[in-house]
C-alpha positions in Angstrom: 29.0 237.0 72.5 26.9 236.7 69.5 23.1 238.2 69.3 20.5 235.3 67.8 18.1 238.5 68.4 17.5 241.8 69.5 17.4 239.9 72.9 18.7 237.4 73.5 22.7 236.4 73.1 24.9 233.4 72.9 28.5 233.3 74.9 31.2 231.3 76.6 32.4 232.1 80.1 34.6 234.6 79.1 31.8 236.9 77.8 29.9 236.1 81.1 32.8 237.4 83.2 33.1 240.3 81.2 29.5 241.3 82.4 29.9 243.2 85.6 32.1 245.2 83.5 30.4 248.6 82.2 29.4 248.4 79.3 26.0 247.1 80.4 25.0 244.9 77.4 22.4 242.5 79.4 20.2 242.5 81.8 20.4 239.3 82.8 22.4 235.8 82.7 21.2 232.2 82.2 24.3 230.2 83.2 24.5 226.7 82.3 27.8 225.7 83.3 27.9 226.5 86.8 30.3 229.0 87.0 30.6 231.9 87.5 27.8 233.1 89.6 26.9 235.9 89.2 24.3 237.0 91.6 26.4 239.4 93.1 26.3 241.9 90.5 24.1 244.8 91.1 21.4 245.4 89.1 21.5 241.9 87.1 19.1 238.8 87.1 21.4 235.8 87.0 20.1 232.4 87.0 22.5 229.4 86.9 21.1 226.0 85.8 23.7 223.2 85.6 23.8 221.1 82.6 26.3 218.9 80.7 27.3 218.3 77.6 26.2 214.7 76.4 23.8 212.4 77.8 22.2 212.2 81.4 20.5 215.9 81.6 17.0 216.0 83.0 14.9 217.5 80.8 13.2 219.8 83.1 16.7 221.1 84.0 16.0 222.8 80.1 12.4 223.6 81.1 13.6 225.6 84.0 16.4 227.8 81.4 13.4 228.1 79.2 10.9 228.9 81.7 13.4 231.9 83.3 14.0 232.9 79.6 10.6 233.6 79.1 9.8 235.2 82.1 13.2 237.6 81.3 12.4 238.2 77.7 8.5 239.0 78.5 10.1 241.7 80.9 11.8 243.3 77.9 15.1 242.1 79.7 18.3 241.3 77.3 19.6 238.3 78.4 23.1 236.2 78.1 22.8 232.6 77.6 25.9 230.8 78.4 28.0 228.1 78.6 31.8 227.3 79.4 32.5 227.2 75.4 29.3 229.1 74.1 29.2 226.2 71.5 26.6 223.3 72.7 24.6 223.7 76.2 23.9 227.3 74.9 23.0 227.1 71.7 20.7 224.3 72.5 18.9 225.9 75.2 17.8 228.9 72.9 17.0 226.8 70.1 14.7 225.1 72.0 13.4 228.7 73.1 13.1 229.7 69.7 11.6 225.8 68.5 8.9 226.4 71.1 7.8 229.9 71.0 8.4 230.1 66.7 6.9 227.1 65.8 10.1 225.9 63.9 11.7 222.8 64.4 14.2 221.9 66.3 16.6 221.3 63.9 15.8 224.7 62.2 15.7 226.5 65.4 19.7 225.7 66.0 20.5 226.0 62.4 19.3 229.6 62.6 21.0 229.8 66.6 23.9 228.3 64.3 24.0 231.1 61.3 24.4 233.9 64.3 26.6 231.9 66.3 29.5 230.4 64.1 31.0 228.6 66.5 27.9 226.5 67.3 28.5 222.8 67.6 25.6 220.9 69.5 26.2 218.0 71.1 24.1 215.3 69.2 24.0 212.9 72.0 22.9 216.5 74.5 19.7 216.4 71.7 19.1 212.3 71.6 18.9 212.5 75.5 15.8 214.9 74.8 12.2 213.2 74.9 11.3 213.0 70.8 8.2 215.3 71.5 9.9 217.6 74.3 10.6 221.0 71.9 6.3 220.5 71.4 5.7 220.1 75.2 8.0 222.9 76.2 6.2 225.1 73.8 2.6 223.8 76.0 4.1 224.7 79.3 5.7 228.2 78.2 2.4 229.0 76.5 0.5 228.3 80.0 2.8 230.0 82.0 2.0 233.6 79.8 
């Protein structure tokens, strides 16, 4: 699990079944593999939004992850943001976060997601299957929802 910032951090599965486990690093988890689920754990917000790597992802699907990462992070929560390998769904998703509520670009937001997260390795085709103008229209609907 690597921090991008104070709050929020990128993993793989591994660091998302180490969770229930005490340490308590985060308050909550934004799954994006589908397993595991982890509503069961006491005391943790868990939200699991299925996507895949490549084409054929619905963008709202990411709108939905970025619109329960906002509503966690404006509760001061620390949130997990994972996928199976930690490298592509994950470190997409919070670039986008970042692209939309930092007015960077895309392509900076995951190169700084990248500096924090060495293993990062996005999917170009997961990005192409995003609208041209989406990071600019997520930033619209996060800012409305605040």
């Amino acid at each position: 699990m690597d921090w991008i910032t104070p709050s929020i951090a990128v993993g793989n599965l591994e660091d998302a079944m180490n969770i229930a486990g005490p340490p308590k690093t985060v308050d909550s988890v934004l799954c994006l593999s589908g397993f595991p689920v982890l509503s069961y754990v006491p005391n943790l917000r868990w939200c699991g939004i299925r996507l895949i790597d490549g084409p054929g992802n619905d963008p709202d699907r990411f709108l939905k992850a970025l619109e329960f990462l906002d509503e966690e992070l404006e509760a001061r929560r620390k949130v997990l943001v994972h996928c199976m390998e930690g490298k592509s769904r994950s470190v997409l998703t919070v670039a986008l976060y970042i692209a939309a509520t930092d007015g960077r670009t895309l392509e900076d937001a995951i190169d700084l997601v990248a500096s924090r997260r060495p293993v990062a390795a996005v999917d170009p085709s997961l990005v192409a299957s995003l609208p041209a103008a989406w990071p600019q229209a997520a930033a619209a609907t996060l800012r409305r929802l605040r």
